[in-house]
N, C-alpha and C positions, 0 to 999 in steps of 0.2 A: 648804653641802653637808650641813653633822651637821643644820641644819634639815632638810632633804628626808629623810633618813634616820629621825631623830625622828618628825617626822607621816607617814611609810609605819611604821613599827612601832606607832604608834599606830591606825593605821586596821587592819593587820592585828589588832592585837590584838581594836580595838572589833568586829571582821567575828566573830571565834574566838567573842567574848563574846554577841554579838547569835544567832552558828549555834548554839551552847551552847543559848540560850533557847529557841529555837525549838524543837530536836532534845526538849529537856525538858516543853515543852508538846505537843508529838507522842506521847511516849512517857506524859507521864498521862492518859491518854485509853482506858479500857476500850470495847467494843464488847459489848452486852447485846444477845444475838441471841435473837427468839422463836421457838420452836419448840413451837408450838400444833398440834393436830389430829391428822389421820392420818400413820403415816409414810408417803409412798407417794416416788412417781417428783419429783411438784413437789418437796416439801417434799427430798429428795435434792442434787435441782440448787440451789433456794436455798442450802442451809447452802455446797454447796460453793463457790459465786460468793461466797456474804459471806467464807468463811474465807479464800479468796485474795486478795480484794478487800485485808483486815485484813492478810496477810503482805505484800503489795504498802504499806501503811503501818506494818508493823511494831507492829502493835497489837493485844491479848489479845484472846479473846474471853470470853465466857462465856455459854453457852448458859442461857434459861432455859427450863426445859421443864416441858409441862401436855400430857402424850399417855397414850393409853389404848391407842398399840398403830398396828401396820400391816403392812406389807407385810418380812419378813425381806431378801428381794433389795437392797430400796432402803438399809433397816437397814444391813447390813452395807457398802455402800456407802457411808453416811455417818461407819461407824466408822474407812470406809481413807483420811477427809476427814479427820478429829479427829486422829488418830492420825500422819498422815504432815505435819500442820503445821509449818509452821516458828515458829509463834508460839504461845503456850501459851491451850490451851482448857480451860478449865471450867467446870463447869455448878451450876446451881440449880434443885434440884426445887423448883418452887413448888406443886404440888398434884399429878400423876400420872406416876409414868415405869411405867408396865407394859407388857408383852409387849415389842414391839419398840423401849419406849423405857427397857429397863435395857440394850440392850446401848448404846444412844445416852448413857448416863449412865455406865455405866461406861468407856467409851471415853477419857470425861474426865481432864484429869490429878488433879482435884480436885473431890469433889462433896459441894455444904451442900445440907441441907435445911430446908426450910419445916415449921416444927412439928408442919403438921396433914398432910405430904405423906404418900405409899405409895413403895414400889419394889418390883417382883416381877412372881408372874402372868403367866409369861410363854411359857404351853403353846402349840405349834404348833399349825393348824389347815390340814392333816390331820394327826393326832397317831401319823401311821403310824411305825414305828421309825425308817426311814431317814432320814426328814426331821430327827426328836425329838433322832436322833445327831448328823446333821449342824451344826442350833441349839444343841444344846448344847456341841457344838465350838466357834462360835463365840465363843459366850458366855466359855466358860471358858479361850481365847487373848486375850479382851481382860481377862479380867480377872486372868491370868496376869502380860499384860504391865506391869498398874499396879499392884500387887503386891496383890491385893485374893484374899480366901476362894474357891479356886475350885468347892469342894465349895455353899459356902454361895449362890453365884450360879447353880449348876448345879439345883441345888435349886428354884430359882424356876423353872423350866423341867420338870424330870423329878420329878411328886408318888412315884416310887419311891425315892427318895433319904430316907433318913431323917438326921436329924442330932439326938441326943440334946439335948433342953432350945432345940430350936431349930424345929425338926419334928414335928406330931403327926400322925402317921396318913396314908392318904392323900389328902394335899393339898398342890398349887402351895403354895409359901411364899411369902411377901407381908410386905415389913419397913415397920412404924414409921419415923418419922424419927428415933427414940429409942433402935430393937432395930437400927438401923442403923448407927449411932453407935456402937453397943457392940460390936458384930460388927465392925468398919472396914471397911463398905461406905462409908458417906460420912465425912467430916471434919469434920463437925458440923451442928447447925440452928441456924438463922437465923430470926428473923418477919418481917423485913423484909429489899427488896433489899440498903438502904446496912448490913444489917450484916453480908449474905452478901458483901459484896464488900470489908467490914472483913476477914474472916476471910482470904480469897484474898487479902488484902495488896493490893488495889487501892481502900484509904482515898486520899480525897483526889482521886481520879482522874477526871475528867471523863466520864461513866457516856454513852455514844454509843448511845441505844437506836435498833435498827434490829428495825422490827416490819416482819410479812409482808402484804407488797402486797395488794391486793385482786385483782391478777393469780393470784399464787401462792395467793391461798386459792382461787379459783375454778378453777385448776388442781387443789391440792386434790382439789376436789369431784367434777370430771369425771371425773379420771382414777381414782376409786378403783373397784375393781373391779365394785361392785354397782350403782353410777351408770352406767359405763360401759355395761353388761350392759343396763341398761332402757333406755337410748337408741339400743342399736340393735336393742333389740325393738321401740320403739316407731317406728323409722325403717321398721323393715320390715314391719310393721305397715301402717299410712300409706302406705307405696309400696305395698301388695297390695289396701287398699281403694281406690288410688287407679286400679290397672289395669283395677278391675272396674267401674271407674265412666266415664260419659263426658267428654268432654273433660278439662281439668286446673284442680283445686278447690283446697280446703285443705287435704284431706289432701296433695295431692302438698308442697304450700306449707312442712304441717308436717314430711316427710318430708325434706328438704333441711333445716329445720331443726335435727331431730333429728343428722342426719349433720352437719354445719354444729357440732354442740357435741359432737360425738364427736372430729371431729376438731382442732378449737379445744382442747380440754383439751390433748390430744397436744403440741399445738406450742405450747402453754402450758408444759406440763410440760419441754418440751425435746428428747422423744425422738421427734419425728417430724418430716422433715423434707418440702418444697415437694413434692417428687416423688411423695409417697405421694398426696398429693390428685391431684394430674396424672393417676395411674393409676385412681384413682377417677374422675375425668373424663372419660377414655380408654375405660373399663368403660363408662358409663353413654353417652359415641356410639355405640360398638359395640353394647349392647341396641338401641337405637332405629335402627339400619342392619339389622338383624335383624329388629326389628319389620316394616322395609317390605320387607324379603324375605320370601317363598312360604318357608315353611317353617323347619326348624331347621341351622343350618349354622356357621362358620367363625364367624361374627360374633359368636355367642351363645356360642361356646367362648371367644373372646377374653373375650369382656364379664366372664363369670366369673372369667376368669384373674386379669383388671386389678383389677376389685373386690376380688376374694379377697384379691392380694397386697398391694393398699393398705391395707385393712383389717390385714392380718399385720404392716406395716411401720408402723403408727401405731399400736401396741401397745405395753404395754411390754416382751413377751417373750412368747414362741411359748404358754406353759402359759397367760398369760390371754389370749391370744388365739383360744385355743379353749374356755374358758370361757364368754367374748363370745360367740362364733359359735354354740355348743351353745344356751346361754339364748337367742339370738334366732330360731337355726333353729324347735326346739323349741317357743317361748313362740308365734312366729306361727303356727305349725300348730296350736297347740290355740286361740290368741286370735282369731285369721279368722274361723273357722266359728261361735264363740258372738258374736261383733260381728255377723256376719250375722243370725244369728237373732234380733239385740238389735237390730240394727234396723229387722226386718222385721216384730218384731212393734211398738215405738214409729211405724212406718208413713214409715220415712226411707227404704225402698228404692226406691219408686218416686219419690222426687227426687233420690235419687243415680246411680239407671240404667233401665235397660230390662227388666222382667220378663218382662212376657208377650208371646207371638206377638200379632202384630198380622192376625189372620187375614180374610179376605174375608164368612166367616157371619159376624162379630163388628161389620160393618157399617166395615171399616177399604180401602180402596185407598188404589194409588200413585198412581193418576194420575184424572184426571177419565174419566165412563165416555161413551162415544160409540158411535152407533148403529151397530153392522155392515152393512158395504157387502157383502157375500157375496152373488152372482147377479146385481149391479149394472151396466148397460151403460155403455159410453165410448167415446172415440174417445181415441187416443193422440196427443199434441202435440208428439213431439218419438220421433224413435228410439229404440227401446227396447232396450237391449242389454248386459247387462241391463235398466238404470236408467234411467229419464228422466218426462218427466211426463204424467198425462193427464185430459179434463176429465170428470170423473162426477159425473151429475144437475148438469152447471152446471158444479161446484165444481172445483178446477186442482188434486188432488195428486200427490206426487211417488211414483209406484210403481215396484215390479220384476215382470220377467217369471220364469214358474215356470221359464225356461230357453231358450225361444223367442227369436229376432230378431224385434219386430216392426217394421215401416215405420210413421214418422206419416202420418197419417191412416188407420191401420186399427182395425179396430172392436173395442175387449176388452171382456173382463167380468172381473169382479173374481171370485176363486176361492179366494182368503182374505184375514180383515184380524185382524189384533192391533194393539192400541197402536206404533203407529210405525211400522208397517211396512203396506205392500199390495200385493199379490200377484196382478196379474192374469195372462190368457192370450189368446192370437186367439182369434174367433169364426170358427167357418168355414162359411164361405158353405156351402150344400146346395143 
């Protein structure tokens, strides 16, 4: 029995010893998250799936970041990521954190810089008050709450901010990794990762580099605003020379495509979901049930409806998505008419459609020409009443009377012919 008790305390113990290990091998393990490019909606949703992902294993992160700036919406969305962590994030400038990537840096609990980085530069654009107020708001609660200058961060934002021996004139402030350092915006610089991550006290730690998919960069791309904006000027584009042309080419071809990575980016980025293309879908039966309707009606009202709102819903917020819409209304109404011209004088419109009347002086018919039967005799072969048929000079065609019943075998004459049709009457005896 003390045997049975001896080897269960021992197995417990070895169980405690071997979780010990493991628990300790889990926890040296830092997560070096890239944070390259623009800030926009993608770049948004990665940071926040890697940061949960890392408190789902109890594991730091540290941002390393090289941005020039982006979108403030998204910004301040990935500050309420960093910030509401349950695991500790901080970052390393390795070459740029300006405009929207100081408040991503200050957010941090802890930020080294790279010798040769910047930080700053971080003026709205539209640099109207309201907005200026609002970003500077921002700015100076994140950097409130890490205990950091909030004049000196504000500053980077508002060039009317003067700060004696910090500040000259009017200009955005824009810090060294050296004037940074000295101001305690960051905690120091670093030349290399392993000795920014000396510094943050994650020596030794097993460095988890998670770089950004070639998904999210390609979201990225699509979904930033001036990307966005030329592909669905160029979609609409594309679908207006593709109306005016016969049948369906390559513009129509490229016009799906265009829309096809308008709204790929979307549901790259995360903020657009199944439905929004379905109404785009939806839009584009309703145009073409309209088309084969006489006129403008119910179908063509929808069609606009469903487009409009899909468009609106694979956005990432109503202000760029009349940005989008302005740029491509706009851009196709000035671009149409000068592509028309551009390729009517390279000589590509009459392979892409129909210009000229096809007129009868111009030596063009529709039909083969045949010789007028008008004043021509016959006998009728079948009751005519209107319609039935009769034999003239010989030949068996199927005519009508101008209105008459006639009986077969009475004598007509033919009293007009056009293509396809002939027109006879009774002869009356005298």
């Amino acid at each position: 029995m003390k045997r049975i008790v001896y080897i269960a305390i021992m197995a417990v113990a070895l169980m405690s010893l071997f979780s010990g290990i493991v628990l300790a091998e889990e926890a040296d393990s830092v997560v070096l998250l890239e944070v390259e490019g623009e800030v926009n909606a993608a770049m948004a949703a990665y940071i926040d799936d890697a940061i949960s992902e890392a408190e789902d294993n109890g594991t730091p992160v540290v941002l390393m970041i090289d941005t020039y700036g982006g979108q403030i919406i998204e910004a301040d969305k990935i500050k309420k990521s960093i910030m509401e962590a349950d695991v500790p994030v901080d970052c390393y400038i390795t070459r740029n954190a300006l405009s929207a990537g100081v408040l991503i840096s200050i957010s941090c609990e802890n930020i080294i810089m790279d010798e040769d980085a910047v930080i700053g530069a971080a003026e709205t654009i539209p640099n109207d008050e309201k907005t200026l107020a609002t970003w500077v708001g921002i700015l100076e609660s994140a950097a409130e709450a890490r205990g950091r200058d909030t004049q000196v961060i504000a500053a980077m934002a508002d060039k009317r901010i003067d700060i004696e021996g910090v500040t000259e004139g009017d200009e955005l402030l824009t810090l060294s990794a050296s004037k940074a350092k000295e101001l305690g915006i960051s905690d120091g610089t670093a030349s290399t990762t392993e000795k920014a991550l000396e510094m943050l006290g994650y020596e030794g730690f097993a460095a988890n580099e998670q770089n950004m998919s070639f998904p999210v960069r390609v979201a990225q791309i699509l979904t930033s605003t001036a990307v966005a904006s030329l592909l669905f000027l160029a979609a609409i584009v594309c679908m207006g020379i593709e109306i005016f042309t016969a049948g369906f080419g390559i513009f129509g071809i490229l016009s799906i495509v265009f829309f096809a990575l308008y709204f790929g980016g979307s549901f790259l980025a995360g903020f657009a979901e199944w439905w929004s293309l379905a109404l785009f879908v939806a839009g584009l039966v309703f145009f073409a049930i309209e088309m084969a309707v006489p006129g403008f009606g119910v179908f063509g009202i929808l069609g606009f409806v469903c487009v409009g709102a899909s468009l609106m819903f694979a956005s990432r917020d109503i202000k760029s998505f009349l940005i989008i819409l302005c740029v491509g209304l706009v851009g196709a109404i000035i671009a149409l008419p000068l592509l028309f011209k551009l390729f009517k004088k390279m000589g590509l419109i009459r392979k892409l459609s129909l210009v000229d009347n096809m007129m009868v002086d111009q030596g063009y018919s529709s039909h083969e020409h045949i010789e007028s039967l008008v004043g021509k005799h016959g006998v009728a072969l079948t009751v005519l009443r209107p319609a039935g048929s009769a034999k003239i000079d010989g030949v068996r065609y199927s005519v009508l009377t101008s209105g008459a019943y006639i009986d077969k075998g009475d004598e007509v004459v033919v009293v007009a012919h056009t293509p396809g049709r002939i027109v006879v009457d009774i002869v009356e005896l005298g």
